[in-house]
Rosetta silent file (secondary structure, phi, psi, omega in degrees, C-alpha in Angstrom):
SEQUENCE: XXXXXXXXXXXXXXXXXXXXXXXXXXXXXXXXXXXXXXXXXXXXXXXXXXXXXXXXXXXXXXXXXXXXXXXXXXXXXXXXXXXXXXXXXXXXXXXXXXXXXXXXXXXXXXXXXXXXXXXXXXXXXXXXXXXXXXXXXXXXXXXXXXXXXXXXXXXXXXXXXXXXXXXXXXXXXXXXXXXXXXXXXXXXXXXXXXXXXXXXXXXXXXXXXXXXXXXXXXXXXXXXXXXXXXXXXXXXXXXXXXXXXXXXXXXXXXXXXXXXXXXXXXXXXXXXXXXXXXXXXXXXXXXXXXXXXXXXXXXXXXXXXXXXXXXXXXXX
SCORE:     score description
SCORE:     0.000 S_00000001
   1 L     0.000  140.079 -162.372  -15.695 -163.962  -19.336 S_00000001
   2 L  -102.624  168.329  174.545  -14.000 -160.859  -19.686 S_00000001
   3 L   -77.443    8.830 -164.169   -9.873 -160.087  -19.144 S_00000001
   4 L  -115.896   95.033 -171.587  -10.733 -157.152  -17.460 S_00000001
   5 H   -36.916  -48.466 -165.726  -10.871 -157.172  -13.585 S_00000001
   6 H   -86.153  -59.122  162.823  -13.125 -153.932  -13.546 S_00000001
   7 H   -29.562  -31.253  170.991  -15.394 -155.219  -16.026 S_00000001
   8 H   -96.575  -16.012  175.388  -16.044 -158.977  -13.801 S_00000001
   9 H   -51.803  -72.797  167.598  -16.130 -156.240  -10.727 S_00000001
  10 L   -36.220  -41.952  136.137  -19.341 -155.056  -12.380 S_00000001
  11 L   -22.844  -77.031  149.740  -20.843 -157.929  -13.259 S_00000001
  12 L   -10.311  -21.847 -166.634  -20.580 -158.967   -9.913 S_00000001
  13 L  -137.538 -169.969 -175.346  -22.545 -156.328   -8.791 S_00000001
  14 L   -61.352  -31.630  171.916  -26.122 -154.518   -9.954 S_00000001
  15 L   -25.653  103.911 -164.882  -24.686 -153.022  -13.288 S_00000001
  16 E  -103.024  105.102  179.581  -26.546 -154.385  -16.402 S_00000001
  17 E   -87.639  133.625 -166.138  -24.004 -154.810  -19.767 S_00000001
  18 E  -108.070  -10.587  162.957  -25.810 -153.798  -22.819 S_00000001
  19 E   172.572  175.953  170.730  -23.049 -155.313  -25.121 S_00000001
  20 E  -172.333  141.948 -162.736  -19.580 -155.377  -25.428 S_00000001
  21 E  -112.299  157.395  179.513  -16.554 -155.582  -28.569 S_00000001
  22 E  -122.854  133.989  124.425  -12.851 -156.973  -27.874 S_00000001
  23 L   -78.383   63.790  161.914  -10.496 -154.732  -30.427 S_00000001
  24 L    86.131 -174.624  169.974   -7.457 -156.845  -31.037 S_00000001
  25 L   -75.274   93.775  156.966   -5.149 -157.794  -27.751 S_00000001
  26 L   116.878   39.766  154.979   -5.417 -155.840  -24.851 S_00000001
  27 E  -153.556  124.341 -176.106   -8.355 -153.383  -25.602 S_00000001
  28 E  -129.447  154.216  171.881  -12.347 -154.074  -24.863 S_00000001
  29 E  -119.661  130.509  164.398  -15.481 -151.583  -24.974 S_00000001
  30 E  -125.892  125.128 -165.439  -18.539 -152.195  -22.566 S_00000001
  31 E  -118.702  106.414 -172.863  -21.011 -150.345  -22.452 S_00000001
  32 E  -119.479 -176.094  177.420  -23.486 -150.575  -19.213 S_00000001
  33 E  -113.897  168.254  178.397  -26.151 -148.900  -16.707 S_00000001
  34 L  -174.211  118.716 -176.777  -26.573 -148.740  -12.971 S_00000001
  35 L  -139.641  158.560 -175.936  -28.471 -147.530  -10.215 S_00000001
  36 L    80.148   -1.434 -137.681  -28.307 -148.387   -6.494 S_00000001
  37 E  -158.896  138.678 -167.953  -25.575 -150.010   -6.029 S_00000001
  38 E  -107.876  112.846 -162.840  -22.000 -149.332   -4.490 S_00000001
  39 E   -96.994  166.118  155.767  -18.990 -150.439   -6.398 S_00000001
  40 E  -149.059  100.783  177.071  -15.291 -150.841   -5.159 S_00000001
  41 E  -106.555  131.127  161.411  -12.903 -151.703   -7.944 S_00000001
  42 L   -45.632  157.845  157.696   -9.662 -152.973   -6.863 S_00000001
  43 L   -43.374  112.037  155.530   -6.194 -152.382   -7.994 S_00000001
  44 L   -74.437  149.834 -168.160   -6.903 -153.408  -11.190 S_00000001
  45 L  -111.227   57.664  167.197   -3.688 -154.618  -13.457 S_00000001
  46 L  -156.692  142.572  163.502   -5.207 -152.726  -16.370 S_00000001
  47 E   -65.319  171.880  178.365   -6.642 -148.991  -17.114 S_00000001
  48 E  -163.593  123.311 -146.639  -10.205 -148.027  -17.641 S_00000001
  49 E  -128.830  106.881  173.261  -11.335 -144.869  -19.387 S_00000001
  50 E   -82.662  148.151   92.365  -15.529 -143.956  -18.463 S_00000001
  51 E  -109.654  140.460 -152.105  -17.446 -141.828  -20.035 S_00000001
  52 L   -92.259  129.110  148.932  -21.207 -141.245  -18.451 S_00000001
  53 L   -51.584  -57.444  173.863  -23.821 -141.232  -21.090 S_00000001
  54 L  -150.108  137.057 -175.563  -26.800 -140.228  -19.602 S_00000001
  55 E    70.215 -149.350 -175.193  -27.703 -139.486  -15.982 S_00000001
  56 L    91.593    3.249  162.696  -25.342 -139.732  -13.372 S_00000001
  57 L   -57.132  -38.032  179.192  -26.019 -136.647  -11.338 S_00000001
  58 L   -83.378   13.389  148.577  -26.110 -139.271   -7.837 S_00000001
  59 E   -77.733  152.514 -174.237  -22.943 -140.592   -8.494 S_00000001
  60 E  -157.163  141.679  161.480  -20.337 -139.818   -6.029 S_00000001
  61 E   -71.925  157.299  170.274  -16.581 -141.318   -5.122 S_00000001
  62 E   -87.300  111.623  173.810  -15.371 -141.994   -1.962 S_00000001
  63 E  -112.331  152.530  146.047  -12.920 -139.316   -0.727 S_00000001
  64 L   -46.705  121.053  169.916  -11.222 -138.407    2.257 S_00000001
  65 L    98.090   12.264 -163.483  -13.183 -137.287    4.998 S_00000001
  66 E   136.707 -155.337  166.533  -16.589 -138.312    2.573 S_00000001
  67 E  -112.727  144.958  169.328  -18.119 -138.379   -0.721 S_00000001
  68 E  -120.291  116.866 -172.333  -17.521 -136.357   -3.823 S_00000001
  69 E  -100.473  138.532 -146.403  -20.363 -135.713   -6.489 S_00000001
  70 L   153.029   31.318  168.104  -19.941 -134.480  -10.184 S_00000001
  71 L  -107.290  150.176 -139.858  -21.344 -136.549  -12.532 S_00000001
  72 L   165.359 -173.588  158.505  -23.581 -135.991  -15.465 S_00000001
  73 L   -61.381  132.950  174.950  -23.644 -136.465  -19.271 S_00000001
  74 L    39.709   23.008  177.095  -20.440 -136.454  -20.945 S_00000001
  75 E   -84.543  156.951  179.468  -18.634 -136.102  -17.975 S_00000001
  76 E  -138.750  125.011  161.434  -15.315 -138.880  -17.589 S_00000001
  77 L  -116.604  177.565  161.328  -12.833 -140.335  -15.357 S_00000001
  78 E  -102.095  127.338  160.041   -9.744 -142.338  -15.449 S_00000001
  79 E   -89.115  147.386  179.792   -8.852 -145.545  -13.212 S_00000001
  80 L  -122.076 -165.859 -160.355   -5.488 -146.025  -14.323 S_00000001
  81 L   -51.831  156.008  135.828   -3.418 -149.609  -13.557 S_00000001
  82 L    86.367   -0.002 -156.157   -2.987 -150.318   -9.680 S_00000001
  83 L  -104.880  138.758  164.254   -5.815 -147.066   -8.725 S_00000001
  84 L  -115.318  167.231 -143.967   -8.455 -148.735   -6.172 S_00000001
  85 E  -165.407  130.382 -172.582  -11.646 -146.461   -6.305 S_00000001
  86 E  -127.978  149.685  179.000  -15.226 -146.843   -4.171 S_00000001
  87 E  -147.813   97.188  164.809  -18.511 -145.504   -6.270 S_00000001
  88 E   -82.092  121.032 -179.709  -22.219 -144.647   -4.839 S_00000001
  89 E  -125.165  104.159 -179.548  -24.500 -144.606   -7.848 S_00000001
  90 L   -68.456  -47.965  157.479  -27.655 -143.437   -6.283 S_00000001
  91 L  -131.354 -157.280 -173.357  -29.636 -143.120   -9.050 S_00000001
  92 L   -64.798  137.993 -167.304  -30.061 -144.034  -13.047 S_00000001
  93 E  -161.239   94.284 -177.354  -26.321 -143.697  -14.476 S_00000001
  94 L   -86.241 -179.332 -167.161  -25.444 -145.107  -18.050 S_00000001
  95 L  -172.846  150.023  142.645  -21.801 -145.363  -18.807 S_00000001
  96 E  -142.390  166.419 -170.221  -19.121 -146.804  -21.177 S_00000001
  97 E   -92.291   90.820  172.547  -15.974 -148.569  -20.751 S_00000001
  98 E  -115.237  153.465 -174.122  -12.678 -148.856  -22.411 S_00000001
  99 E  -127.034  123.872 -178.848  -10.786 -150.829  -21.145 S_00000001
 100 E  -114.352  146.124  157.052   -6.406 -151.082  -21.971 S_00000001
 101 L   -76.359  172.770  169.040   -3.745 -153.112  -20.456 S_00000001
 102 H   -59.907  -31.857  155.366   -0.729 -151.397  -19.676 S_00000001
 103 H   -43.039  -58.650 -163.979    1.225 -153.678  -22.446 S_00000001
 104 H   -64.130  -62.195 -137.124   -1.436 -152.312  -25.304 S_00000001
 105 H   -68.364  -69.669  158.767   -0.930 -148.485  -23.801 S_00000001
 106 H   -14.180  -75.509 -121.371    3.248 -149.300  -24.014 S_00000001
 107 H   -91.335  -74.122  177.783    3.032 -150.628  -27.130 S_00000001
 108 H   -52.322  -22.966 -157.440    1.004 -147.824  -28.796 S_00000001
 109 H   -98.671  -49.974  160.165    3.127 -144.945  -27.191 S_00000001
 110 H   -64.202  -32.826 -171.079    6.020 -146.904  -29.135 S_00000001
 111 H   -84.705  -30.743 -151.442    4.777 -147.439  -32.524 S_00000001
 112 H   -92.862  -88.713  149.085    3.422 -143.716  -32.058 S_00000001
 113 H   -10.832  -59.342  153.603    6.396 -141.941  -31.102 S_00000001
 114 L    93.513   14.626  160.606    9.006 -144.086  -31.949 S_00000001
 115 L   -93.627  154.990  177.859   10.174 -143.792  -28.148 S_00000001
 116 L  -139.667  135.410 -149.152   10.010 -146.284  -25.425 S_00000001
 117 L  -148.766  114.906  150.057    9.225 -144.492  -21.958 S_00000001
 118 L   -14.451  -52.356 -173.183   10.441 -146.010  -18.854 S_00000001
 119 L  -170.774  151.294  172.005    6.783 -146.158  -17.719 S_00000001
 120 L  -116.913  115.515  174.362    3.330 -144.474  -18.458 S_00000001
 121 L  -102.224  100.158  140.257    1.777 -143.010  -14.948 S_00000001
 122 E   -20.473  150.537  162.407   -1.954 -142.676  -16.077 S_00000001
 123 L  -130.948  127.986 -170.221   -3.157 -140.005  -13.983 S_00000001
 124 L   -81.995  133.435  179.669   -6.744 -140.929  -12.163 S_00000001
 125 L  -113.712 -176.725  165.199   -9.272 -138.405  -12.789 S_00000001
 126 L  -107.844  155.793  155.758  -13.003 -137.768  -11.422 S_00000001
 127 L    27.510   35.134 -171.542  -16.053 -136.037  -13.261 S_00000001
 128 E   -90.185  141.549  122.822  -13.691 -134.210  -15.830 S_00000001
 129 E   -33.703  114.923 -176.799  -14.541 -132.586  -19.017 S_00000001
 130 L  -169.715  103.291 -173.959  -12.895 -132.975  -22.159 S_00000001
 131 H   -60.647   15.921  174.912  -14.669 -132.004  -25.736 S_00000001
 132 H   -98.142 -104.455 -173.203  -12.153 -134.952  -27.541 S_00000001
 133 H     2.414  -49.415  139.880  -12.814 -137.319  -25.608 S_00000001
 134 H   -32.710  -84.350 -171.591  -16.771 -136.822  -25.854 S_00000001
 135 H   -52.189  -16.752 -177.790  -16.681 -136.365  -29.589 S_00000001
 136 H   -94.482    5.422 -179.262  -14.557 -139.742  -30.260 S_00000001
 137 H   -76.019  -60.727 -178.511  -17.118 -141.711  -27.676 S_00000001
 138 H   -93.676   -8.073  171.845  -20.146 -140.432  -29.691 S_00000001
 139 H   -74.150  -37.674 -168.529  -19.197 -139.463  -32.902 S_00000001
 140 H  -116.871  -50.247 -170.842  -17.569 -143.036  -33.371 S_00000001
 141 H   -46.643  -62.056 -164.037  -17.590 -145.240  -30.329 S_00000001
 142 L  -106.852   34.742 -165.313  -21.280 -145.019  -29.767 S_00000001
 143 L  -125.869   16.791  172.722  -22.481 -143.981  -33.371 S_00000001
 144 L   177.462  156.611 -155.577  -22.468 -147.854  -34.639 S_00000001
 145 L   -72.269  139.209  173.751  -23.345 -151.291  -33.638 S_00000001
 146 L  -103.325   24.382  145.727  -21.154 -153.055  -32.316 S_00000001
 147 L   -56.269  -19.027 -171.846  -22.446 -156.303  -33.316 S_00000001
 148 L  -128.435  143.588 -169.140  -21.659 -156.075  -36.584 S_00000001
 149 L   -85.752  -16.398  177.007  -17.719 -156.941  -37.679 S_00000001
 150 L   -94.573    0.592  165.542  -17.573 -154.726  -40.084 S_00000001
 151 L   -85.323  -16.005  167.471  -17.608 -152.097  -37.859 S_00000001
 152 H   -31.865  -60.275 -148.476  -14.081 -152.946  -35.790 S_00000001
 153 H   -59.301  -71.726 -155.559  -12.212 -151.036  -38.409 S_00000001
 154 H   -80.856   -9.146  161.364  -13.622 -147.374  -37.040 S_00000001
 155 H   -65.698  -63.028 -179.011  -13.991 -148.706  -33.732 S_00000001
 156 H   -70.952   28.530  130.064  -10.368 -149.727  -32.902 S_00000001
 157 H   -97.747  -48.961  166.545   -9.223 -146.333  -34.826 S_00000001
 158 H   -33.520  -37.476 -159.674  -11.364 -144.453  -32.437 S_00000001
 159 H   -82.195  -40.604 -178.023   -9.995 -145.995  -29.713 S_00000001
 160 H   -66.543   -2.220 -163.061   -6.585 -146.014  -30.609 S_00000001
 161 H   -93.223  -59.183 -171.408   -7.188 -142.123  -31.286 S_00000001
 162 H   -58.826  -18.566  167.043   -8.546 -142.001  -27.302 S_00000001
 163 H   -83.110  -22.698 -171.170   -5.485 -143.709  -26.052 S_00000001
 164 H   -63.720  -46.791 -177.340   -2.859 -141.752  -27.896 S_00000001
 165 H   -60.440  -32.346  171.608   -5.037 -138.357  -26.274 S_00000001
 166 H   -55.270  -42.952 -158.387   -4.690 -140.376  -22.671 S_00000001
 167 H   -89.230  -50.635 -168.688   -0.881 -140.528  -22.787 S_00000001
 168 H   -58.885  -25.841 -135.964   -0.468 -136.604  -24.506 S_00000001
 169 L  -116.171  -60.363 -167.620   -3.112 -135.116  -22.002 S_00000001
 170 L   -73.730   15.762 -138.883   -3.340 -137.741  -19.352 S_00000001
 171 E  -169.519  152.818  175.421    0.299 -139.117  -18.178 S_00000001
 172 L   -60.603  -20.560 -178.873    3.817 -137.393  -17.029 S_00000001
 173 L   -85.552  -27.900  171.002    4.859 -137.716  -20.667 S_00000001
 174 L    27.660   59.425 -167.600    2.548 -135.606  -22.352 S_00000001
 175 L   -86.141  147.714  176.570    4.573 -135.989  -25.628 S_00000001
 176 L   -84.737  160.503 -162.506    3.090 -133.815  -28.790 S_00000001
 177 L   -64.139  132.240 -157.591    1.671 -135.727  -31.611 S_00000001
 178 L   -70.905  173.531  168.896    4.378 -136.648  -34.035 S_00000001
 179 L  -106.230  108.865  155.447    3.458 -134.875  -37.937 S_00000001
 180 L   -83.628  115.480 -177.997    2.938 -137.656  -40.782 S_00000001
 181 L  -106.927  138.138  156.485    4.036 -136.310  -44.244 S_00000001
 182 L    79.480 -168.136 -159.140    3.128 -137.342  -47.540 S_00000001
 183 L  -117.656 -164.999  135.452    1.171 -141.137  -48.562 S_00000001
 184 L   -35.263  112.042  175.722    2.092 -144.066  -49.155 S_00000001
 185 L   -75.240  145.137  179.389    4.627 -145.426  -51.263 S_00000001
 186 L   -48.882   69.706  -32.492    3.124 -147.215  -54.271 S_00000001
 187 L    30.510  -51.578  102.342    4.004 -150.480  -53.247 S_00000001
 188 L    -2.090  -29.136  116.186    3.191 -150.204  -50.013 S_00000001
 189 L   -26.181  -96.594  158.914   -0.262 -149.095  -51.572 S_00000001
 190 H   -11.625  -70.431 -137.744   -0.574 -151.868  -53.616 S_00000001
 191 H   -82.193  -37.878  157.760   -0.086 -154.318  -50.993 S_00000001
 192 H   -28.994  -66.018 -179.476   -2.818 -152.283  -48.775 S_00000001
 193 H   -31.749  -89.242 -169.805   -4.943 -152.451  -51.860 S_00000001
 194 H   -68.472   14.467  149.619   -4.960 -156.104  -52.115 S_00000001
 195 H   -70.213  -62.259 -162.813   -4.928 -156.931  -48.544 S_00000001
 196 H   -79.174  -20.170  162.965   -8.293 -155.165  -48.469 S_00000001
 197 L   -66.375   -3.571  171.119   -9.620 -156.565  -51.441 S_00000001
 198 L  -111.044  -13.310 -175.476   -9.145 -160.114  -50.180 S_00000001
 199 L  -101.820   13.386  179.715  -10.269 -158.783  -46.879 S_00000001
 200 L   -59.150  -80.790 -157.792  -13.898 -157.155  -47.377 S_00000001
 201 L   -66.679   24.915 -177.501  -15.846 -159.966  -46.175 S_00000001
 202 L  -121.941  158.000  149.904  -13.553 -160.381  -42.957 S_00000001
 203 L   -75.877  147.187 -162.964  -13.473 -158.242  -39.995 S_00000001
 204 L  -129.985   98.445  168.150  -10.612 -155.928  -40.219 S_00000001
 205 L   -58.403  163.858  161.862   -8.685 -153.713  -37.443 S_00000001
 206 H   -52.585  -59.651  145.365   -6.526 -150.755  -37.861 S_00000001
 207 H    33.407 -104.016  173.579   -3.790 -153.202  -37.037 S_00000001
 208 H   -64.320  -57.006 -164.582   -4.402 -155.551  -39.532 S_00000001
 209 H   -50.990  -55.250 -164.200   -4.109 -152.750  -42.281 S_00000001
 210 H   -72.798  -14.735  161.390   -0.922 -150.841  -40.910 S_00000001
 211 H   -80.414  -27.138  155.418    0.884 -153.796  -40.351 S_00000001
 212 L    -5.842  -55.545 -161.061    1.007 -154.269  -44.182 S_00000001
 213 L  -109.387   16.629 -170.782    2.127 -151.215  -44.612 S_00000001
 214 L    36.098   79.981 -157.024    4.826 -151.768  -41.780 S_00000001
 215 L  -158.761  167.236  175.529    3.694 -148.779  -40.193 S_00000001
 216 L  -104.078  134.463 -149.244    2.383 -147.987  -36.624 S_00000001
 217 H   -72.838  -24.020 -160.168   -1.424 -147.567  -36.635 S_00000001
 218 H   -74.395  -73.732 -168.820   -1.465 -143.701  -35.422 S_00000001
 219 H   -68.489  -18.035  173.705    1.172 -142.991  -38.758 S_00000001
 220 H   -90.438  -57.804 -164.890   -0.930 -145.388  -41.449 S_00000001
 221 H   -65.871   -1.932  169.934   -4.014 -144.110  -40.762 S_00000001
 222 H   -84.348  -85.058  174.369   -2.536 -140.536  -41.399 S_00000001
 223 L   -20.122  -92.509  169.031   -0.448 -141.623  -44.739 S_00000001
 224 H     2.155  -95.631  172.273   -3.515 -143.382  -45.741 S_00000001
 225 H   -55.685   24.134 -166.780   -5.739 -140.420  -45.824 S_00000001
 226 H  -127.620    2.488 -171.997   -3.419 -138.182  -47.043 S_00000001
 227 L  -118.649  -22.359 -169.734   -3.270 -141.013  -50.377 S_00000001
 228 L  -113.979  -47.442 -170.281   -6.840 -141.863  -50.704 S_00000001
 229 L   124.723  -21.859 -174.800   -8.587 -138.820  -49.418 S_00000001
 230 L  -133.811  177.661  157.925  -10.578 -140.935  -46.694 S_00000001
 231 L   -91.331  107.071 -155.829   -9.916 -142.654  -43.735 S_00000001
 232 L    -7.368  -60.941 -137.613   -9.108 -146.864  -43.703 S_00000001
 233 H   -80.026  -33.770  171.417  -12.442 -147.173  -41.990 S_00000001
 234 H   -63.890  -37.868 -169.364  -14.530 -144.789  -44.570 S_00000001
 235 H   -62.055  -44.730 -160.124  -12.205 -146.149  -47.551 S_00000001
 236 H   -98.445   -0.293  156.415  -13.142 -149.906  -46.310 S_00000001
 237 H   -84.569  -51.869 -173.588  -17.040 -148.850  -45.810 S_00000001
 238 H   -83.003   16.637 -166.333  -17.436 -147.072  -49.030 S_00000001
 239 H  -118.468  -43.231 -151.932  -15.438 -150.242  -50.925 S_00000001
 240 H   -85.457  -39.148  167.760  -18.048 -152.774  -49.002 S_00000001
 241 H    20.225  -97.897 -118.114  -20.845 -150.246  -50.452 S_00000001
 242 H   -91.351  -44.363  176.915  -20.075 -149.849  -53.594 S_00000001
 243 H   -57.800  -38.972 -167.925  -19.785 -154.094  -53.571 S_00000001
 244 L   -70.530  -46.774 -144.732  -23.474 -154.587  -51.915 S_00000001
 245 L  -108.152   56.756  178.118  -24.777 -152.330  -54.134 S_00000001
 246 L    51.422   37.255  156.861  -23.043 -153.804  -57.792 S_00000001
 247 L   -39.111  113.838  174.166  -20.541 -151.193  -58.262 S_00000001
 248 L    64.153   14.514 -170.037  -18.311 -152.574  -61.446 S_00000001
 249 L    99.935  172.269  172.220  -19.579 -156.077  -61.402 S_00000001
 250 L   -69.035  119.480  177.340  -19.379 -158.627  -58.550 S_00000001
 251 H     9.420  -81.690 -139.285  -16.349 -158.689  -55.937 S_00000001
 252 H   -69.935  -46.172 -163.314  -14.832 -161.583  -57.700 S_00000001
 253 H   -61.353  -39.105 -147.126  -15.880 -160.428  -61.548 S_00000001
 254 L   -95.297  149.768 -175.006  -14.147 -156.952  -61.241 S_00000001
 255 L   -56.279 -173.022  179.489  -10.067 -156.491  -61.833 S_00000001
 256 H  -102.189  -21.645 -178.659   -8.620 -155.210  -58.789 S_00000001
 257 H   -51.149  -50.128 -160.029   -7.687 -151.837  -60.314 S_00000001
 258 H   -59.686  -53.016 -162.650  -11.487 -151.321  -61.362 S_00000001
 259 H   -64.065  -71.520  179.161  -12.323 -152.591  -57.215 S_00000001
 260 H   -50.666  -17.777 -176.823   -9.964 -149.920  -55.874 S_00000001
 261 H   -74.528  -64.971 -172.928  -11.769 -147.050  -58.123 S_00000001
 262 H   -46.670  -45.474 -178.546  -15.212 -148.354  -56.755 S_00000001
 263 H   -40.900  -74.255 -170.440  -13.687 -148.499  -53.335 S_00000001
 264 H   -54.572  -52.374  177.476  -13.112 -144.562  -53.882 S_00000001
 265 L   -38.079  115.826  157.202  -16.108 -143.537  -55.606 S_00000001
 266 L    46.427 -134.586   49.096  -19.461 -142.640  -53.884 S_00000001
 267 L   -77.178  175.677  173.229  -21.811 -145.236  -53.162 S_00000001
 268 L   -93.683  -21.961 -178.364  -24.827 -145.382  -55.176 S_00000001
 269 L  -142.305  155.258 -173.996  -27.425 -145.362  -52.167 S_00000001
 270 L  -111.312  145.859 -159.575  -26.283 -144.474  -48.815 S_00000001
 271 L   -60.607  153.296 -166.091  -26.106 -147.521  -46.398 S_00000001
 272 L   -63.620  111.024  176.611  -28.790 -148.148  -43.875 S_00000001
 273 L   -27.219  135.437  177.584  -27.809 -146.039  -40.222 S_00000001
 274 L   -94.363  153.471 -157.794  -26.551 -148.998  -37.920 S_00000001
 275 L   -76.957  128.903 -159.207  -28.201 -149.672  -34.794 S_00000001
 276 L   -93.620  132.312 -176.772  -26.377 -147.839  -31.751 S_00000001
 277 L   -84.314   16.433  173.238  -25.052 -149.956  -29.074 S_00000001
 278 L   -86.649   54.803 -152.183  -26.860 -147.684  -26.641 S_00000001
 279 L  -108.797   82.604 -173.329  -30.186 -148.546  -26.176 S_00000001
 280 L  -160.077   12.292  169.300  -30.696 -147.240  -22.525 S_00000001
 281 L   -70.364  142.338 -179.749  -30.539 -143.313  -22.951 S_00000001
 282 E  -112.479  148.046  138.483  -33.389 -142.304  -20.836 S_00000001
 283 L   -93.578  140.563 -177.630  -34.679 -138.618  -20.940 S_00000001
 284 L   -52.040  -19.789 -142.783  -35.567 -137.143  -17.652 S_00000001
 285 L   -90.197  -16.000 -156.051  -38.994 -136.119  -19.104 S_00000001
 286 L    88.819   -6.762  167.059  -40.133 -139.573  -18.965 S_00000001
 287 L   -66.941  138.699  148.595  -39.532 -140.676  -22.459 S_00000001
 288 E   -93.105  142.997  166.596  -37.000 -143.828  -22.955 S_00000001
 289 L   -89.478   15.087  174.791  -34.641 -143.893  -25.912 S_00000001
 290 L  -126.319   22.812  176.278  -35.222 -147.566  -26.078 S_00000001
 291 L   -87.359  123.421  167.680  -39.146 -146.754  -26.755 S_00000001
 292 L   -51.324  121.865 -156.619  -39.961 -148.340  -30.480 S_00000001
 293 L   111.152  -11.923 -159.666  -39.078 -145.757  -32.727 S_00000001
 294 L  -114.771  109.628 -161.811  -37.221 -143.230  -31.156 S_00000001
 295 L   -74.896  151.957 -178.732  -33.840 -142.659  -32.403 S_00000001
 296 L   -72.786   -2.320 -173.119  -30.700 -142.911  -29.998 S_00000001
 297 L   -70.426  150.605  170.347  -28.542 -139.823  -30.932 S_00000001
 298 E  -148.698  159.715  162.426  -29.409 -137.441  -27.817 S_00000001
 299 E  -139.519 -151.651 -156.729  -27.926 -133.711  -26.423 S_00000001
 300 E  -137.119  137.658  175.992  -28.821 -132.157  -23.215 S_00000001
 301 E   -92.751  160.630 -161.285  -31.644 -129.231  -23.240 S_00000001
 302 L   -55.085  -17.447 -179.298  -31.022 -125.731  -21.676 S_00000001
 303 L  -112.019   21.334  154.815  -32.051 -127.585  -18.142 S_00000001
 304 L    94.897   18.565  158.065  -28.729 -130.243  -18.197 S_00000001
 305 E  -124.796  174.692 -170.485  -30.736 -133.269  -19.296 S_00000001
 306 E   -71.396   99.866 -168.062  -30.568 -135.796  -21.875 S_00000001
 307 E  -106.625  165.457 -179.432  -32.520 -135.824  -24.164 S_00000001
 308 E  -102.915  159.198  174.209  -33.378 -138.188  -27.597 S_00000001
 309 H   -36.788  -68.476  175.119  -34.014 -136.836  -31.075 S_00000001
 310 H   -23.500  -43.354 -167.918  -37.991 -137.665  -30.893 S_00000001
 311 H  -114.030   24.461  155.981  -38.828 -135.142  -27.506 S_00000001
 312 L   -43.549  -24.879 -133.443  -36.462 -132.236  -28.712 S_00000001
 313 L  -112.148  -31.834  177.973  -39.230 -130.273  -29.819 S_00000001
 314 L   -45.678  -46.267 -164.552  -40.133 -131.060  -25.531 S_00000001
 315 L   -81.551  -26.055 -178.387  -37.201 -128.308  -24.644 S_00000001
 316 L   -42.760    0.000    0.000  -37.774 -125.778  -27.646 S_00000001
């Protein structure tokens, strides 16, 4: 059972969940489909940040005076805390979720900033457009399984990347992004080091690393790459590798200096593509993207629909 009042709303109703990840306290991603079926989510005590995946032309809100329609592929809204919201989804309409409390959003806005703001007013949107927001859903969100724990690290930096753009873009504060100079101090390093080197074979948040480094996650994962050259979640991918595939000796065998070098280096083979937790893009054409074989990355052909890698060659 999930914390999130929009999320048992759904349930509750025709809307079929194709998986879902918890990131730490107070942030979950779900990602589901729907057709037919008329939602009303309540004043919720939490936000909830959509973007539609595939289909979704027949959705339409309840406005004054009527319905409003504007939905599609890579289109998004916001429910913020408190927003109630009615939704006819007419026809096939994939979707994901994130879902923040208001606490998490707080929280993050502090650590980011180094301000504490009276209040964060979300602002609710409809059918909006916004190329970040797209690129961190599918370059990262929806570009690795979320089934497997070793993926948390680039989820929950993704995410935390989509809330910090919610508060600058979306909210009355619309504070600009602070500038992180310089790395890590060597100590502070170190400890990083060997946190992760005791940590491979755990799941690991953004979190977990920057509190180590007594740091807020928005300013360690910035230091961080600015020390290694990658980002925690590539640095802690290419380190898990380099271990699968005998890099230096076995985890246990190799010093830890020798571990961090491997960590940076290469891999020797590049790790098998992870399973997507989307396996419901449909193309209009009649093709499924959950048809054996057919890989899930999709774009939209010159006539607005979605299509998967396999029937591109349909649109040429």
């Amino acid at each position: 059972m999930s914390n999130y009042q929009a999320f048992e709303t759904l349930r509750e109703h025709k809307a079929r969940l194709h998986g879902s990840v918890l990131l730490g306290t107070g942030v979950e991603l779900a990602a589901w489909s729907n057709c037919n079926d008329r939602v009303t989510q309540e004043s919720a005590d939490h936000h909830t940040l959509s973007l539609y995946v595939a289909d979704g032309y027949e959705c339409y809100q309840q406005v004054p005076g009527g319905w409003r329609n504007g939905g599609g592929p890579d289109r998004f809204c916001i429910m913020p805390r408190q927003y109630a919201s009615t939704w006819d989804v007419r026809s096939d309409l994939s979707f994901v979720h994130l879902y923040c409390t208001d606490g998490h959003l707080r929280q993050l806005a502090e650590q980011t900033w180094d301000r504490s703001p009276v209040a964060i007013n979300v602002e609710p949107r409809s059918f909006g457009e916004d190329p970040q927001i797209t690129l961190l859903y599918r370059q990262f969100l929806l570009n690795c399984d979320w089934r497997d724990s070793a993926n948390l690290l680039a989820l929950s930096s993704a995410s935390n990347l989509l809330m910090s753009h919610l508060i600058q873009r979306y909210s009355q504060l619309q504070w600009k992004l602070p500038q992180a100079r310089g790395g890590l101090a060597p100590a502070v390093a170190r400890r990083v080091r060997e946190y992760i080197e005791n940590h491979l074979e755990r799941p690991l948040l953004l979190a977990d690393l920057a509190a180590q480094a007594g740091l807020s996650e928005y300013h360690f994962a910035r230091m961080f790459k600015h020390a290694t050259g990658l980002a925690p979640h590539q640095f802690v991918m290419r380190a898990r590798c380099n271990v699968r595939n005998g890099c230096c000796g076995t985890a246990n065998s190799r010093s830890p200096r020798s571990r961090w070098r491997a960590a940076s280096a290469p891999p020797a083979i590049s790790a098998t593509a992870s399973r997507r937790p989307m396996d419901l893009l449909r193309c209009r054409c009649g093709w499924g993207a959950n048809r054996k074989g057919v890989q899930h990355g999709s774009t939209v052909c010159r006539a607005g629909r979605v299509v998967c890698r396999r029937i591109r060659a349909h649109h040429a």
